[in-house]
C-alpha positions in Angstrom: 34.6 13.4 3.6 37.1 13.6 0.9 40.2 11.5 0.5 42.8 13.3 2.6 46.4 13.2 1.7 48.4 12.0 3.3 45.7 9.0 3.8 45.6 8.9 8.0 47.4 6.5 9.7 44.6 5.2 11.3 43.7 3.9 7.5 46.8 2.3 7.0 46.2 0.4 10.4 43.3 -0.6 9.6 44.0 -1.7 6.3 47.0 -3.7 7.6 44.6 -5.5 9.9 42.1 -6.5 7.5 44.4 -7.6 4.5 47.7 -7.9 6.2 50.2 -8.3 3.0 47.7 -7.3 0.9 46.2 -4.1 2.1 45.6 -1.3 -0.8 47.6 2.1 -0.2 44.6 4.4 -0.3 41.0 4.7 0.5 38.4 7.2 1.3 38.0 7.8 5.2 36.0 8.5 7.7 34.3 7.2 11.1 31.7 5.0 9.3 34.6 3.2 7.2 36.5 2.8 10.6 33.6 1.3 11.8 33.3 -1.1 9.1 36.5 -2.2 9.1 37.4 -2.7 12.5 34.2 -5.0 12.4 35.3 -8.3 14.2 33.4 -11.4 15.3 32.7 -11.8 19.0 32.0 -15.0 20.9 32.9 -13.9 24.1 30.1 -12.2 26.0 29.4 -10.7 29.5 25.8 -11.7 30.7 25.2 -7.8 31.9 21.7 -6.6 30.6 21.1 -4.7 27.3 19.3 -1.5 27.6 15.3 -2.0 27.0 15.7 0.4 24.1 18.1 -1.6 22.2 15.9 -4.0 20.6 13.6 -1.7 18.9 16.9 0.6 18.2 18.2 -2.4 16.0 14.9 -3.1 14.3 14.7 0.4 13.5 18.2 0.7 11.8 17.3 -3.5 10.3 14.4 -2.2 8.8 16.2 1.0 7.1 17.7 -1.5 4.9 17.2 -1.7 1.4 14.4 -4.3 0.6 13.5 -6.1 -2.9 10.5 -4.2 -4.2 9.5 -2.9 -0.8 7.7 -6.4 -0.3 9.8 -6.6 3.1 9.8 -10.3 3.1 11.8 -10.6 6.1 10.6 -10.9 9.8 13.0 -11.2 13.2 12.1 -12.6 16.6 14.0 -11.8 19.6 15.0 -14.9 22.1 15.8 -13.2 25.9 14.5 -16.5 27.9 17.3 -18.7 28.6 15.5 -21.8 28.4 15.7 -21.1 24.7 18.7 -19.8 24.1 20.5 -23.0 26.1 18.3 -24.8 23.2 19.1 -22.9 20.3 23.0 -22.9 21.5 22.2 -27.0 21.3 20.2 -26.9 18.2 23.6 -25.2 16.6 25.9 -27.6 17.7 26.4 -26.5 21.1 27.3 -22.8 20.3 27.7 -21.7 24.5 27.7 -17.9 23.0 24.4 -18.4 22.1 23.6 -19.5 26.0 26.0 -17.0 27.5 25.4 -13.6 25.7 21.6 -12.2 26.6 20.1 -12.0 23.4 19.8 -13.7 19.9 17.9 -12.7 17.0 16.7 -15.2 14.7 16.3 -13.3 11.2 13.1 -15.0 9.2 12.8 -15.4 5.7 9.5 -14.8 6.4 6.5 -16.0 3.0 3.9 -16.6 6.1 2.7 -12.8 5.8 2.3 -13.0 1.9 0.0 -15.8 2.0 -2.7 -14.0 5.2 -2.5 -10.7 2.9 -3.6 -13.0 -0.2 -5.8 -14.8 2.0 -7.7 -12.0 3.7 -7.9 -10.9 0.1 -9.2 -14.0 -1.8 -6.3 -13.4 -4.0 -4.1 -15.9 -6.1 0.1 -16.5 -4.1 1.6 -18.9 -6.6 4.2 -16.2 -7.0 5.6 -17.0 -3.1 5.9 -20.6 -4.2 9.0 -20.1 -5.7 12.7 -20.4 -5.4 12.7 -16.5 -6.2 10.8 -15.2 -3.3 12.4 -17.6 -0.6 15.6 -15.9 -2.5 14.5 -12.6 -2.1 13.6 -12.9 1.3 16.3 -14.8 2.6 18.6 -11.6 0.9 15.9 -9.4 2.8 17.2 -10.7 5.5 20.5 -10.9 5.6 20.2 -7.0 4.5 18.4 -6.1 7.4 20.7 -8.0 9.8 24.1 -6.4 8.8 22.3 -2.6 9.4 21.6 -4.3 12.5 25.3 -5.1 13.1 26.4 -1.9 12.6 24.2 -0.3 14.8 24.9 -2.8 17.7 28.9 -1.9 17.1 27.9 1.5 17.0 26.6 1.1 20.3 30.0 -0.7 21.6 28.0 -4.1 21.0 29.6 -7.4 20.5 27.7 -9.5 17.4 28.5 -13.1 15.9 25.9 -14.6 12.9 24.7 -18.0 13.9 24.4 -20.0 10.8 24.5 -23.2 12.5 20.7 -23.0 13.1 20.0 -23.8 9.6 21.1 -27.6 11.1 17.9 -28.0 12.3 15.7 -25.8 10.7 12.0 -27.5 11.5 12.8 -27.6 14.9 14.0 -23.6 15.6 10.6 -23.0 14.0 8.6 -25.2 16.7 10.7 -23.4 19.3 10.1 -20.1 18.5 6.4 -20.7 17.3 6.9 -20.2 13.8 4.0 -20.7 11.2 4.0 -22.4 7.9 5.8 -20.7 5.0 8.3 -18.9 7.3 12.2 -20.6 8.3 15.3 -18.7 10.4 17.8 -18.4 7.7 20.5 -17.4 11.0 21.1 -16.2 13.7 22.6 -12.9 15.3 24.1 -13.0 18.8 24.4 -9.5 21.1 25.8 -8.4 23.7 28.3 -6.7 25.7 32.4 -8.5 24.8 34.0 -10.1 27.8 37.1 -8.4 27.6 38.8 -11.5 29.1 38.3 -12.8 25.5 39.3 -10.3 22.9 38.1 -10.8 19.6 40.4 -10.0 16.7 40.1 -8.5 13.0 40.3 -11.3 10.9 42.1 -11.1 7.6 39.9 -11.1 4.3 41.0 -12.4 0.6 42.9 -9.8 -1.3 40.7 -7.2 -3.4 42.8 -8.5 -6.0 40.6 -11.9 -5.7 37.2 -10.3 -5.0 37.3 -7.0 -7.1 36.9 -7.4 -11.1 36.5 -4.5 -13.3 34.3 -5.1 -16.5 35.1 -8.9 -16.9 35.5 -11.9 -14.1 39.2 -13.0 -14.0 39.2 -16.7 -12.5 42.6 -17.7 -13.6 44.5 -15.1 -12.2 43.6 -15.4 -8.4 45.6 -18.9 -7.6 49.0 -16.3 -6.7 46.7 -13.9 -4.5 44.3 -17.2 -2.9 48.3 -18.4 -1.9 49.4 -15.3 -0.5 46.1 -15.1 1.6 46.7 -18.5 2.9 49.8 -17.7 4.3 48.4 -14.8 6.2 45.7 -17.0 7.2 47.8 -19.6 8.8 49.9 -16.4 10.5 46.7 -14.9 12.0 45.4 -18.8 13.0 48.3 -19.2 15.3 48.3 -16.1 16.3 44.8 -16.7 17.7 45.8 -20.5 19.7 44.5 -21.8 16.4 45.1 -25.1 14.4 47.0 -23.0 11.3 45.5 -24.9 8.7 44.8 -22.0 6.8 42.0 -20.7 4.7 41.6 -23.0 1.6 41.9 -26.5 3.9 38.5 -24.6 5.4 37.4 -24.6 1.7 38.5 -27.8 0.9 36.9 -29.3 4.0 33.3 -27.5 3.8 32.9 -29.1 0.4 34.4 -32.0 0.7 31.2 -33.8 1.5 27.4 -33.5 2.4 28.0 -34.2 5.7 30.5 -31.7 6.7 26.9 -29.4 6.0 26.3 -31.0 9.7 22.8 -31.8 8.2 22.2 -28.6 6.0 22.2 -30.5 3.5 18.6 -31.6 3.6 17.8 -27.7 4.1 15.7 -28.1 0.9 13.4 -30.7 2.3 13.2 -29.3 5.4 12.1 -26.2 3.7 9.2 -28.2 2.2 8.2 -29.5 5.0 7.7 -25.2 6.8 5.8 -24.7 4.1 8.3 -22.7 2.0 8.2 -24.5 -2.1 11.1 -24.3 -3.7 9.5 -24.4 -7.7 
C-alpha cells in the first residue's frame, strides 16, 4: 500500500503512542504496520485454554524467519504443565505471568543438533565451538520468536519475553531435559490478556537517537535521550509507576554485575551446557 495523503489518522495515533513528543509526521501504512506498532507487552493473562492448533501455528510462522545460512540453529520447547511453569516463574525471579498465562516457550540456542549430524557422520564440529555459532544461533532465535509474536497478536494473543531465565541457565536446561551444547536464551509467555489489567504502548527512544544515515552520530543524541526521558517519566506515572524514567533504568542495569541478578556468570554457565565460547 502506498503512502496515502493525508497520512490516516489512525497513523498519527499510533505514532503519538509510540514516540509521544517525538513521533515523525509520515509513514507508509497499512494493517501489518498497525500491528507492529500497537505491539505492547502483556503480563496480565486469563488462564482460558489456547486452541490445540496454536502451537504448531506459531512454529510455523517462527520457522518462516530468516535464518543465518539456513543452518537453523535454533530449537523451541513448549512448557503447558504447571508444575514447570510455577518453576520457571521461580527460576526468573518469581515472574507469576509465567505461572498464570497457559503456555511459555523457551526459545534454544540450540549447537546440540550440529554436533549428532557431525557425529552420525564421523565428521570434524570445531566450527560450533565458537563464539560465532552460539551468536548466530542465539540471533536464530530471537528471529524466529518475534515472527512468532506477531502471529500470536495476530491471533488477539497477549506475549511478554522472559529474559530472566538466563538467571539460571544450567538449571532451565535440567528442567526442560536439555542436552549438552544447547541453553534457553528466553522465554516467550502466551496467552489470552486479562482485560482487568490492560497493557499499554510503551514509548520508544526518538528515531532521531536510533536512525543514522551513512555515519553514526553519538554526540548529538544527549537533547533527544533528555526529551525521551521526560516522556518516560510521563508514561511511568501514568502506569502507577516509580517515574524514574528511562536512563536511571540505564544507569541502574549497569551499574554493577549484580544488578545482572546472576547473568553475569552466563559465560560459565555456558561452559558448563556444553556450549564453548572460543
Amino acid at each position: 500500500m502506498a503512502l496515502e495523503d493525508p497520512v490516516p489518522l489512525a497513523a498519527h495515533d499510533a505514532l503519538e503512542r509510540r514516540y509521544r513528543s517525538a513521533a515523525p509526521e509520515r509513514i507508509l501504512w497499512n494493517d501489518t504496520i498497525s500491528r507492529l506498532l500497537d505491539h505492547r507487552t502483556v503480563r496480565g493473562f486469563r488462564p482460558d485454554p489456547l486452541p490445540v492448533e496454536l502451537i504448531p501455528t506459531l512454529v510455523a510462522a517462527a520457522q518462516s524467519a530468516a535464518t543465518s545460512s539456513n543452518l537453523q540453529l535454533w530449537s523451541v520447547v513448549a512448557v503447558e504443565d504447571e508444575e514447570k511453569r510455577k518453576e520457571l516463574a521461580r527460576l526468573a525471579g518469581g515472574q507469576k505471568h509465567i505461572e498464570h498465562a497457559p503456555l511459555i516457550l523457551l526459545f534454544v540456542a540450540d549447537l546440540a543438533r550440529t554436533g549428532l549430524i557431525a557425529d552420525e557422520a564421523g565428521a570434524p564440529s570445531d566450527g560450533f565451538d565458537y563464539l560465532e555459532s552460539f551468536t548466530v544461533a542465539t540471533v536464530d532465535a530471537a528471529l524466529a520468536a518475534q515472527n512468532a509474536v506477531i502471529a500470536a497478536e495476530s491471533l488477539g494473543l497477549g506475549t511478554v519475553y522472559i529474559g530472566a531465565l538466563r538467571n539460571h541457565p544450567e538449571e532451565v536446561a535440567k528442567l526442560v531435559g536439555l542436552p549438552p551444547r544447547a541453553a534457553v536464551v528466553f522465554g516467550l509467555v502466551l496467552g489470552w490478556s486479562d482485560a482487568t489489567r490492560p497493557a499499554a504502548v510503551k514509548p520508544r527512544l526518538p528515531q532521531s537517537v536510533v536512525l543514522h544515515r551513512e555515519t553514526y552520530d553519538l554526540g548529538g543524541q544527549s537533547t533527544a535521550i533528555a526529551a525521551y526521558d521526560r516522556d518516560a517519566r510521563a508514561f511511568q506515572e501514568e502506569q502507577g509507576q516509580d517515574p524514574v524514567g528511562w536512563r536511571a533504568l540505564v544507569l541502574a542495569r549497569g551499574a554493577s554485575a549484580a544488578a545482572l541478578h546472576g547473568r553475569e556468570k552466563l559465560k560459565g554457565a555456558l561452559h558448563a551446557l556444553g556450549v564453548d565460547l572460543k
